[in-house]
C-alpha positions in Angstrom: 53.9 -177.5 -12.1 56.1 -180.2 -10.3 54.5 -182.8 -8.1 55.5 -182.1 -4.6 53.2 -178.6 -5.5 50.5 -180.7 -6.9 50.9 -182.7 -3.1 51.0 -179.5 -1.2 47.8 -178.6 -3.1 45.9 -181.8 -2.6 47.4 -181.8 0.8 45.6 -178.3 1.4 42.1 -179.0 -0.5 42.0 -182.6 0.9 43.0 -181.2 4.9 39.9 -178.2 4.2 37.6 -180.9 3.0 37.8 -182.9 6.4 38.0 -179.6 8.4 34.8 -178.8 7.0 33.2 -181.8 7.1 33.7 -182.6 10.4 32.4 -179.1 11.8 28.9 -180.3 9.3 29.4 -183.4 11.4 29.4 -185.0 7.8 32.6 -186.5 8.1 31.3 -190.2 9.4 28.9 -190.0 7.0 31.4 -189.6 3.9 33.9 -191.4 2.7 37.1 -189.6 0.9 38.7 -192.2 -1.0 42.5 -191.4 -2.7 43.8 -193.8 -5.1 45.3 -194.9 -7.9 46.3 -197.9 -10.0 49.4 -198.5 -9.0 52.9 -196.5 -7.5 56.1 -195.5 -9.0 59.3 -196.7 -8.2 61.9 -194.5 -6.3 64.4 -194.7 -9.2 64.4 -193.6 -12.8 64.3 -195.9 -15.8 66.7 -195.4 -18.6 64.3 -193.0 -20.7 64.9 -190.9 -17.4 61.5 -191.4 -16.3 59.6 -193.6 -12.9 57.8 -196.9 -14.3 54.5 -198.3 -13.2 54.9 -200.3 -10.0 51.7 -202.7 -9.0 53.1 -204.6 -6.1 53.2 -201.6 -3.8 51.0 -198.5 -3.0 49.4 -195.9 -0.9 45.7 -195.1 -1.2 43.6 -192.5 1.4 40.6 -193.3 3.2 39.7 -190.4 5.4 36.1 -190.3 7.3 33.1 -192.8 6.7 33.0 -194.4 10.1 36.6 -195.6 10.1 38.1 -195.6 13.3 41.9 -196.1 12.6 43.9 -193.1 12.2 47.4 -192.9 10.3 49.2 -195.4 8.0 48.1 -199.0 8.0 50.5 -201.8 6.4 54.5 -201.2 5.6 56.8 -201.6 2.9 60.3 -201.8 2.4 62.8 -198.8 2.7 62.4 -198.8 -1.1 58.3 -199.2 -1.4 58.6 -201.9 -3.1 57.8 -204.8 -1.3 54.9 -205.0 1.4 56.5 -205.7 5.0 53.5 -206.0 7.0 49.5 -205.5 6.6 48.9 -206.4 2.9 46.1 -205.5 1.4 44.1 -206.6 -1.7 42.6 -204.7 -4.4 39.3 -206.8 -3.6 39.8 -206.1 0.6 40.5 -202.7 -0.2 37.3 -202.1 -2.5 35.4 -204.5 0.5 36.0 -201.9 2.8 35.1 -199.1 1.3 31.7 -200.9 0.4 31.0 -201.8 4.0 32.5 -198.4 5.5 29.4 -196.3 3.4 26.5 -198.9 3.8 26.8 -201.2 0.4 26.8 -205.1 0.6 30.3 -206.0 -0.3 29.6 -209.7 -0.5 26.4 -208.6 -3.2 26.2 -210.1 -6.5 25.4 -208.5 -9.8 24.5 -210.4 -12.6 25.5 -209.7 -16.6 22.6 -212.0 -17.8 22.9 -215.3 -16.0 26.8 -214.7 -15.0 27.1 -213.7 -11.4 29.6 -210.8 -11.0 31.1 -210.3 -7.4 30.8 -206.7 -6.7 34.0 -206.9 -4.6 35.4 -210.0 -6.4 34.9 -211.6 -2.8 37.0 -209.2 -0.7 36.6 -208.6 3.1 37.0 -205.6 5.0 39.9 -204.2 7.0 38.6 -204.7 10.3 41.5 -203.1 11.9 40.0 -199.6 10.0 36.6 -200.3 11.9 37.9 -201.0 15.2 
C-alpha cells in the first residue's frame, strides 16, 4: 500500500470521526491530535529514499475547544524552513494540555527533581481565539 492511499484512508476515518463527533456534540470535548516526530524532505537521498527532517512539520489538532480552523504557520515552497507562525515542541504540547483541561505550567516531580510537564511551553492563543 503506497502513502497517498494510507492519506486517503486516514483522510476518510479521521473526516468520519469529526462527522460523528460533532453530531454527539462531543467534538469540543475531544481533542484529535495527529503527529509525528518529525517530516520528510521533498527529495530523495542517494539510497533512493526521504530522510528525517526535524526543522519543519505538520501535526493535526481537530476539536477540543479550538477555535481556529485551517493551517496555522508556513513554510518554504520546499517545507523546509518555517516562514511564518513557528511553533515549539513545548507550545505545541502546552496547547494541547490547556485545550482538554490539564495544567500545562504543572510540575511533576522524579524524587526531588521538578519535571515541567510541558518543558515550560505556552499555548497557541491564536487556536483559542
Amino acid at each position: 500500500m503506497n502513502q497517498h492511499e494510507l492519506i486517503r484512508e486516514l483522510d476518510t476515518a479521521v473526516s468520519a470521526l469529526i462527522i460523528d463527533l460533532q453530531e454527539k456534540r462531543l467534538l469540543d470535548k475531544t481533542l484529535i491530535v495527529i503527529t509525528t516526530e518529525f517530516g520528510r524532505p521533498p527529495e530523495f537521498d542517494s539510497a533512493g529514499g526521504r530522510g528525517h527532517q526535524g526543522r519543519a512539520f505538520s501535526c493535526v489538532l481537530a476539536g477540543g475547544g479550538l477555535n481556529h480552523c485551517g493551517a496555522y504557520g508556513e513554510t518554504d515552497e520546499l517545507s523546509k524552513k518555517i516562514v511564518s507562525d513557528p511553533v515549539s515542541v513545548p507550545d505545541f504540547f502546552a496547547t494541547i494540555c490547556a485545550s482538554v483541561g490539564i495544567d500545562y505550567g504543572k510540575y511533576l516531580y522524579d524524587g526531588d527533581r521538578p519535571v515541567p510537564v510541558t518543558d515550560n511551553g505556552k499555548p497557541i492563543a491564536k487556536l483559542f481565539g
